[in-house]
N, C-alpha and C positions, 0 to 999 in steps of 0.2 A: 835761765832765770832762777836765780837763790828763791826758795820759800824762809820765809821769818819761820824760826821753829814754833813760834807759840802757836803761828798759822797751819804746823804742820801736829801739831798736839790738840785743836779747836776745829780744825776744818779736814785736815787732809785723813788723821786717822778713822775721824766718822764716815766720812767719805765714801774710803776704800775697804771700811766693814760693810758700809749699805753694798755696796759695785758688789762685794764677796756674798754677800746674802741674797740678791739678787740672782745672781749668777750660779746658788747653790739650788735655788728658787727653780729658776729655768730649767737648769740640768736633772732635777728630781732628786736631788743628795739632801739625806734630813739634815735639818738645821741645829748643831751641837754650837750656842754659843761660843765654848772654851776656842773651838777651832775658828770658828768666825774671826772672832777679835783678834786672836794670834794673828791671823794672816793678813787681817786688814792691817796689822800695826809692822806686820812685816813690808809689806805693799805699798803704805805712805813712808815706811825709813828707806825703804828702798831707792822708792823717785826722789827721795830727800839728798840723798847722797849724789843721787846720776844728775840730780840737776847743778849741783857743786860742781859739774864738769862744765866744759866750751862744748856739750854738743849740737848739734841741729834740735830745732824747737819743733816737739811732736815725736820725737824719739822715743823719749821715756814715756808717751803713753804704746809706742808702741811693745815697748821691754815689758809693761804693764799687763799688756793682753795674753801675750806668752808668758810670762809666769804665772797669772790667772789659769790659763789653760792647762799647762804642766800639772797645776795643785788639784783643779776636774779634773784631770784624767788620773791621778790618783786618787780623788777622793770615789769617783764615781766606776772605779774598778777597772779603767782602760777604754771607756765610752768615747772617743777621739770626735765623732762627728757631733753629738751633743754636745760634749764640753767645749770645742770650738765656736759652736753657735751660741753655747753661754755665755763664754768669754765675750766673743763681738758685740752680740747684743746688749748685754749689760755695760759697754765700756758708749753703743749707740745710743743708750737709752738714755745713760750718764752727759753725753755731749748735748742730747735733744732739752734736755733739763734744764741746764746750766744754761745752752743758750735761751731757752724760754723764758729764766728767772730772770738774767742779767736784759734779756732786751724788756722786760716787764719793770723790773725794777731801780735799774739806773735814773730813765724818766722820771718815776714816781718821784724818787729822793734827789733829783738833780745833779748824779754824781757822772761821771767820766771812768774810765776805765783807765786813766793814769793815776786816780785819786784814789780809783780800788786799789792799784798796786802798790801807792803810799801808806797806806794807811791799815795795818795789820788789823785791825778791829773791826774795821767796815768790811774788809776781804772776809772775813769771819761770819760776819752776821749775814751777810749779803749770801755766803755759800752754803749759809744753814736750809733755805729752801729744798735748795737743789736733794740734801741729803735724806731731809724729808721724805721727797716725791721719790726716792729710790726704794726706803722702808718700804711706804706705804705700795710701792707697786709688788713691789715681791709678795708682801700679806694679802695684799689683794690677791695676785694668784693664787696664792695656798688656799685662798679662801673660794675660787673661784675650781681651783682642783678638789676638793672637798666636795661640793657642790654636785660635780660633775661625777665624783665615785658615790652618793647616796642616792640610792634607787628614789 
């Protein structure tokens, strides 16, 4: 399925900087904006492209978690069993989200899921939750590991 680019400059780079900061989150890798957003913007052009292809649908989230992984095991100096559990986790936590907003929210606003995929601006708004709840969990951690190193 083609993403609308505006969809993927509104929705998809915010996205996969939350999934990236999350997953730097988990894995214990301090948080250098500059690299965040780099790779989050690397990450949504990515599946941007792979989805321009005929592949099987769910592919390129999976191309998504190994390259995530690849980037923790570089960023986190080789840590292969962490950074895999970051990767998964954070792409889990990603799926639990999305589907909690969209079964919350479609109801609410009476839309269908054919009318999200028409409609680049409603896909937009409608996916803004989700990015949220990604933010907000990762700070919650840091805030929660904080916590747990002050005697």
């Amino acid at each position: 399925m083609v993403i609308p680019f505006i969809a993927l400059l509104f929705q998809g780079i915010p996205e996969q900087v939350a999934v990236v900061t999350l997953a730097f989150v988990i894995a214990g890798i301090p948080l250098k904006w500059h690299k965040l957003i780099f790779i989050g913007i690397f990450l949504a052009t990515f599946v941007y492209i792979v989805r321009l292809f005929p592949i099987p649908f769910g592919l390129h989230t999976i191309l998504l978690i190994i390259l995530l992984f690849i980037t923790l095991v570089g960023q986190s100096k080789g840590n292969i069993s962490l950074s895999l559990f970051a990767s998964l986790s954070s792409f889990l936590i990603l799926a639990v989200f999305e589907f909690l907003s969209l079964t919350l929210l479609l109801p609410i606003f009476g839309l269908t899921p054919k009318e999200l995929d028409a409609h680049s601006f409603i896909r937009i708004i409608m996916g803004e939750p989700t990015t949220i709840l990604l933010f907000l969990t990762a700070f919650l951690l840091i805030k929660i590991r904080q916590k747990e190193l002050t005697p």
